[in-house]
C-alpha positions in Angstrom: 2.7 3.9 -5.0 1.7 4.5 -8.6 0.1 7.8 -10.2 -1.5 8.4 -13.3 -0.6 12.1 -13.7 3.2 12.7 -14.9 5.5 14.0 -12.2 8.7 15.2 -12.8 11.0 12.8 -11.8 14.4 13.0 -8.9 16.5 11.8 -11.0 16.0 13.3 -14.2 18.5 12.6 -17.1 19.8 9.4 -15.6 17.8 6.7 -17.1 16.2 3.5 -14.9 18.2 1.0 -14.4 16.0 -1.7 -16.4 16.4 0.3 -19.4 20.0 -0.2 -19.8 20.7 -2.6 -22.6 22.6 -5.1 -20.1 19.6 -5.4 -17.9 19.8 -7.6 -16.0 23.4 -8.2 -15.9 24.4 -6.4 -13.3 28.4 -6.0 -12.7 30.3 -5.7 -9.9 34.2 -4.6 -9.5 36.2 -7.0 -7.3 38.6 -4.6 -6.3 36.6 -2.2 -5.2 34.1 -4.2 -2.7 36.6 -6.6 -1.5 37.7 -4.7 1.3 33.8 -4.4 2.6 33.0 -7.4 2.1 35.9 -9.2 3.9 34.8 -6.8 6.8 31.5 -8.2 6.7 32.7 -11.8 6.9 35.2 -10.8 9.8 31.9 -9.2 11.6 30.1 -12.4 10.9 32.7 -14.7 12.5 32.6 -12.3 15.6 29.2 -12.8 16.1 29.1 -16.3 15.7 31.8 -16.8 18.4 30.4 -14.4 20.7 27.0 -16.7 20.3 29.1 -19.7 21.1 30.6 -18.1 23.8 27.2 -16.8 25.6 26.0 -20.2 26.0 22.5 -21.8 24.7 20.2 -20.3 27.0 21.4 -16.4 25.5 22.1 -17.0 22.1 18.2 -18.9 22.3 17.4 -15.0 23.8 19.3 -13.7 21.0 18.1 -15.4 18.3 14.7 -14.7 19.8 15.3 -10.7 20.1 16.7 -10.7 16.6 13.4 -11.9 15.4 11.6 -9.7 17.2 13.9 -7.0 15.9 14.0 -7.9 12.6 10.0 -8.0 11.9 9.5 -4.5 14.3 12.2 -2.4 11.9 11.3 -4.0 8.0 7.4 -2.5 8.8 9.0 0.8 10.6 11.1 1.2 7.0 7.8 1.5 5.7 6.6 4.0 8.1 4.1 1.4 9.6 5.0 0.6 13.4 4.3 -2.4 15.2 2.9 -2.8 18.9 5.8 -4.2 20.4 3.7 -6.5 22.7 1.7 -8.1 20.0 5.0 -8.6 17.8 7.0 -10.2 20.6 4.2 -12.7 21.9 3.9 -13.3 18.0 7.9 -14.3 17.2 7.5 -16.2 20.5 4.7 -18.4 19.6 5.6 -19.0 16.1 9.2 -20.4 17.6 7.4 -22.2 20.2 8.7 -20.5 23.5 5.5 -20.5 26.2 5.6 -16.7 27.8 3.3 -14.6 29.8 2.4 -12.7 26.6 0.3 -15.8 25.4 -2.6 -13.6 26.3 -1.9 -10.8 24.3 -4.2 -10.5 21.3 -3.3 -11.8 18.5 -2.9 -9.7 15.3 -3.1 -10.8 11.8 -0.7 -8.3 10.4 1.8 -8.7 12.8 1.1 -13.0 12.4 1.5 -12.4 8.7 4.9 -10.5 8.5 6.2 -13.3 10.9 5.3 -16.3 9.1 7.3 -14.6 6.1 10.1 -14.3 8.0 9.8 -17.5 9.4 9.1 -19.4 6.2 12.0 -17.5 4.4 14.8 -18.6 7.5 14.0 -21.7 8.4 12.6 -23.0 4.4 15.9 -21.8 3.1 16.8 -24.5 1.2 13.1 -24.7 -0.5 13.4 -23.0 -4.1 12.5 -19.4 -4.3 9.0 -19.3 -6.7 6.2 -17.3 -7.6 4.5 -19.1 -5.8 5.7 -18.8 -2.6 5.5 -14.9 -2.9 2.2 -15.0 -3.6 2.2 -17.2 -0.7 4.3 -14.1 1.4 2.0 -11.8 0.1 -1.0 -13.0 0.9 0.5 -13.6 4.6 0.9 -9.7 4.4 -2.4 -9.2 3.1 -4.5 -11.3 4.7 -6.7 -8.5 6.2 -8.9 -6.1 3.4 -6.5 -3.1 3.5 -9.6 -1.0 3.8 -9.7 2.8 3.3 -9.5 4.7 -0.7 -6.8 2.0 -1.7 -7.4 -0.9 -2.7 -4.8 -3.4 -4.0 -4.6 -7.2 -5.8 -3.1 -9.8 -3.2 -1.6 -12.7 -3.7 -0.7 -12.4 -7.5 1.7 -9.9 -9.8 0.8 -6.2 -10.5 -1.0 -6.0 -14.0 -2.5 -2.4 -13.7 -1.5 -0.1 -17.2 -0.7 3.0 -14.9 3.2 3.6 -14.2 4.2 2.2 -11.2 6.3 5.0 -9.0 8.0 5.4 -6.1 6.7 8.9 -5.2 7.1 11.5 -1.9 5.9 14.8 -1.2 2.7 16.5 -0.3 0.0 16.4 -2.6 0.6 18.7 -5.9 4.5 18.8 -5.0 5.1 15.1 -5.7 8.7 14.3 -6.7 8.9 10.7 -8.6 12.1 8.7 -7.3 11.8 5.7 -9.5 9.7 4.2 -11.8 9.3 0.6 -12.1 9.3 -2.0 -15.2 6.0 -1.9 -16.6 3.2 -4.3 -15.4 3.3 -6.1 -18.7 7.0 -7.1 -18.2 7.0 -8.0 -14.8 6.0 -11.8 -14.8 9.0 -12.2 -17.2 11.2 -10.2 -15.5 10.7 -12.3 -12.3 10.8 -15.8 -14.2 14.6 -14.2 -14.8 14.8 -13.1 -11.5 13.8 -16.4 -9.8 16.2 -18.5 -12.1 19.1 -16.4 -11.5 18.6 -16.5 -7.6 17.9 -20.4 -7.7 20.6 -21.3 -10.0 23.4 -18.7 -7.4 22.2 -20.4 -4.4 24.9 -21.3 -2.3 25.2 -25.4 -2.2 23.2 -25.6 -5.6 26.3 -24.9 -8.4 27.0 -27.4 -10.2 29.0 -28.1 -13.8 25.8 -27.2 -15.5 24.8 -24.3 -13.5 24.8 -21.2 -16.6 25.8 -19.0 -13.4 29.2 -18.1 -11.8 29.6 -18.2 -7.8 29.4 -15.1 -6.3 30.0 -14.0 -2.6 26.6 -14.5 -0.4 26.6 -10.6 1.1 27.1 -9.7 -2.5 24.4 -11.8 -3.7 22.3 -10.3 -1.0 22.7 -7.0 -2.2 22.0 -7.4 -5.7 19.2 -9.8 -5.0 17.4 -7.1 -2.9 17.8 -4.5 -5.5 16.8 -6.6 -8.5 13.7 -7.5 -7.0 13.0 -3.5 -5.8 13.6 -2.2 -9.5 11.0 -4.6 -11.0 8.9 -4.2 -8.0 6.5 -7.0 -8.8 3.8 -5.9 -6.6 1.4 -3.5 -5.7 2.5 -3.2 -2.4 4.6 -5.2 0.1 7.5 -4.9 -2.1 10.2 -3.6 0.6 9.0 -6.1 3.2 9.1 -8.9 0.9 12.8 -7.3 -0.7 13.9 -7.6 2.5 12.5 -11.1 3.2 14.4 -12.0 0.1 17.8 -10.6 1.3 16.9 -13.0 4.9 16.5 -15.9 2.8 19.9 -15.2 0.7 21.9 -15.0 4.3 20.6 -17.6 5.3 21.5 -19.4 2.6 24.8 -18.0 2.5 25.0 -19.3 6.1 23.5 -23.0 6.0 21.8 -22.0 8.6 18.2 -20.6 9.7 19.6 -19.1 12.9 19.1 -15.6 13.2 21.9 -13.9 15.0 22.0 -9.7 13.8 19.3 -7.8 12.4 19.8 -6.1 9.1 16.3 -4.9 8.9 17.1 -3.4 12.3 20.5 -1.5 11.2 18.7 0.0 7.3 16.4 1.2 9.9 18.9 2.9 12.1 20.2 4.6 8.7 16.6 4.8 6.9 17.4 8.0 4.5 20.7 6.1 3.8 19.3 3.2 2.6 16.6 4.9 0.3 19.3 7.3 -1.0 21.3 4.3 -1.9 18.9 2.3 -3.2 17.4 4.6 -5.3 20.7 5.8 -6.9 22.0 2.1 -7.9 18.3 2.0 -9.5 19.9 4.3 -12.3 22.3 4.9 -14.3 24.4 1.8 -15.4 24.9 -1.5 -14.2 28.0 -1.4 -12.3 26.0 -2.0 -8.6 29.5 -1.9 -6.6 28.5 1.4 -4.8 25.3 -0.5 -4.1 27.2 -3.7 -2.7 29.8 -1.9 -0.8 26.9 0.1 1.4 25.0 -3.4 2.1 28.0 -5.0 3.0 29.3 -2.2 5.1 25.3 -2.4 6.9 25.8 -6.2 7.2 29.1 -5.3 9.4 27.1 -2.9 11.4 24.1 -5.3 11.6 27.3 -7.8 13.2 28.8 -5.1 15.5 25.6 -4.1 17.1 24.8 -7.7 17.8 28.0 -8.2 19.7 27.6 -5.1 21.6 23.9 -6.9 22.5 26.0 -10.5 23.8 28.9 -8.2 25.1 26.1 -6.8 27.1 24.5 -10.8 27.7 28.4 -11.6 28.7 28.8 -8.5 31.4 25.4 -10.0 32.9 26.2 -13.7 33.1 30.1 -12.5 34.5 28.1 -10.5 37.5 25.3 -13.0 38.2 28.5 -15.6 38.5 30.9 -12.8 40.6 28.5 -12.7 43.5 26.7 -16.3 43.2 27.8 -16.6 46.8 26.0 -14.0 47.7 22.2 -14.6 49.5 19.2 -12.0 47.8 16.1 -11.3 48.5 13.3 -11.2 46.0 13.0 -7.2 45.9 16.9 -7.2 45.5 17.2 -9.9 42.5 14.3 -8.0 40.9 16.1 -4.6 41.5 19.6 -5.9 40.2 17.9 -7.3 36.7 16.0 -4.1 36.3 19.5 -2.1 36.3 21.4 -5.0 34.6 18.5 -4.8 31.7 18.2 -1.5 31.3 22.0 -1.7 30.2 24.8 1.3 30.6 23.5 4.4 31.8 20.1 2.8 31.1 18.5 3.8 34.0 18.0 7.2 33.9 19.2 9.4 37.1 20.5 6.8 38.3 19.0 4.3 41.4 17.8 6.1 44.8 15.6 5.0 47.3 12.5 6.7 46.2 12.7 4.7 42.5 13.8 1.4 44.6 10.3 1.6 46.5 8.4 2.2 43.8 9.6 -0.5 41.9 9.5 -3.1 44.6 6.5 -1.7 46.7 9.0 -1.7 49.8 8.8 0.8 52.6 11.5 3.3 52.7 13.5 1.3 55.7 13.3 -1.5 54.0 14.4 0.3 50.7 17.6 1.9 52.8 18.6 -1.7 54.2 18.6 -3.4 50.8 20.5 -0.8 49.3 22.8 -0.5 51.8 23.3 -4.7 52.2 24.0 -4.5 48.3 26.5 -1.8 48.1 28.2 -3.5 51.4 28.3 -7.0 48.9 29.9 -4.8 46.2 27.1 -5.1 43.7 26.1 -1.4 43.5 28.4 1.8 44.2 26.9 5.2 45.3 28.2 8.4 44.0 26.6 11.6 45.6 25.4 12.2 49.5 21.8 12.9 51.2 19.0 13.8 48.3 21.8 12.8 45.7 23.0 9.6 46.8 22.5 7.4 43.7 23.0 3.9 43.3 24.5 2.2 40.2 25.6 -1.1 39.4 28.9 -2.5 39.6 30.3 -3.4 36.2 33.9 -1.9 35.8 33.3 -1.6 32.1 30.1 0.3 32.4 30.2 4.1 32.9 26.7 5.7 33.9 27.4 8.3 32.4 28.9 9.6 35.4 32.7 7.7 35.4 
């Protein structure tokens, strides 16, 4: 957002980061992240064993559901949320997977932030340019924003009026950064874009002018470069974040998308603005600013395995009782609970909840509960109106074990 009145700013009496006469040599102490960043790695190397250990068929639904993830939580950051429907038939089409939401209308907006994703995973190797953010940004903007505010797509900001990161109500406005001046900004991103082609992972070389650096680290200070020039008129968080996507990847050698890191900042939203916004002054020493990343990279990683933990619990029951014969209304049953995860299904299963779900009649409901608890797939706790039904999966608790 930029304003033409002066505000007084958050963080007055620490100066912007771009103003420090090392700009934009930002330092990092090894000591001090090395301990979060070798976490991160040892998070990343769970999750890529867990994927290998879930099969092709789940780490495709992984990879799929980190998408879908991914491109749901960088627009809620922004407090703009996404119909889930038209984001999942969206990631679905754009990796080719034929589903029942085929039907679902499309929507340009949701279209746009995908293809960014998309382009930034699986064209990691392709050079970072202007060019190809204008591209992204267009793919953002590809609708007239409509309304009081209109903004340039497709090209650099080049208005004369500060650009600021401001909150608060109209009249109470507190400025928490001000950005390099529209003037610089085509500059300051010719810098950018050199330093972040010439670090790439795979590119160094004798004649490279820049030393290696680790690829979370790079991540981090990527992301926060490109936020404290804030090229744009708007977009710049999506984009910033579409830029740290491209850098893991890269990191990685690989477009496969296995944890969400848009998902986790969104978990720990404040956080991440707080954090941001205090490595975006002061000096250049960014370790504060690299340690948080790395530490939300590891929690990215744990909450993934806790998703193919989850995938592995499934496929262990599904191959516990393959012996065992199942009706339709049963199997459908059984995935509902198994989906719905760990005290997931609230209350607990009765009879009332299986015949609404399967359209049953109330026999019928008693006899397949009663043949499935009898096979050992479902244990009851409780008698007459309270008998409940919950699956059996020793590690799983209810809620009520």
């Amino acid at each position: 957002m930029r304003l033409m009145k002066r505000i007084k700013p958050i963080h007055e009496g620490r100066q912007v980061i771009w103003r420090s006469k090392q700009w934009p040599h930002f330092t990092v102490n090894d000591l001090q992240v090395k301990d979060a960043l070798l976490d991160a790695r040892r998070k990343q190397g769970q999750v890529l064993g867990k994927a290998n250990a879930i099969g092709l068929v789940a780490a495709g639904e992984l990879v799929q559901e980190m998408y879908i993830q991914e491109v749901m939580a960088t627009s809620a950051i922004e407090g703009e949320p996404l119909n889930p429907e038209s984001v999942r038939s969206s990631v679905l089409r754009k990796l080719g997977v034929r589903s029942p939401l085929d039907q679902t209308p499309k929507s340009q907006h949701v279209d746009g932030l995908v293809e960014v994703l998309q382009d930034a995973l699986e064209n990691y190797t392709e050079p970072l340019t202007a060019q190809r953010l204008y591209q992204w940004h267009r793919a953002l903007f590809s609708q007239d924003t409509g309304g009081f505010r209109k903004i340039t797509v497709g090209q650099f900001r080049a208005h004369e009026d500060p650009m600021q990161i401001v909150s608060g109500k109209f009249g109470k406005e507190v400025v928490h950064y001000t950005a390099v001046p529209s003037n610089l900004v085509p500059q300051e991103m010719q810098l950018f874009l050199e330093w972040f082609e010439g670090t790439r992972p795979g590119k160094l070389n004798k004649s490279s002018a820049h030393v290696f650096i680790d690829g979370v680290e790079r991540a981090a200070i990527a992301h926060l470069w490109f936020e404290s020039i804030h090229p744009f008129e708007d977009g710049n968080g999506r984009l910033g974040r579409a830029i740290v996507e491209m850098a893991m990847a890269q990191d990685a050698q690989s477009s496969v998308k296995f944890y969400s890191l848009a998902d986790q900042i969104m978990r720990q939203r404040t956080q991440y603005y707080e954090a941001l916004n205090s490595a975006q002054h002061g000096d250049m020493n960014v370790s504060d600013w690299v340690i948080w990343f790395a530490n939300i990279c590891a929690l990215a990683c744990l909450t993934s395995c806790e998703y193919m933990n989850a995938a592995i619990e499934k496929s262990s029951f599904w191959l516990k009782h393959s012996d065992i014969q199942l009706n339709d209304r049963q199997r459908k049953v059984l995935q509902r609970l198994l989906d719905d995860g760990d005290g997931g299904f609230l209350g607990g299963l009765n009879a009332e909840k299986y015949i609404k779900i399967t359209g049953t009649s109330k026999a019928t409901a008693t006899r397949d509960l009663s043949e499935l608890t009898r096979a050992g797939m479902l244990f009851t706790i409780g008698q007459g109106k309270a008998l409940r039904y919950y699956i059996n999966i020793p590690s799983w608790r209810h809620g009520v074990r």
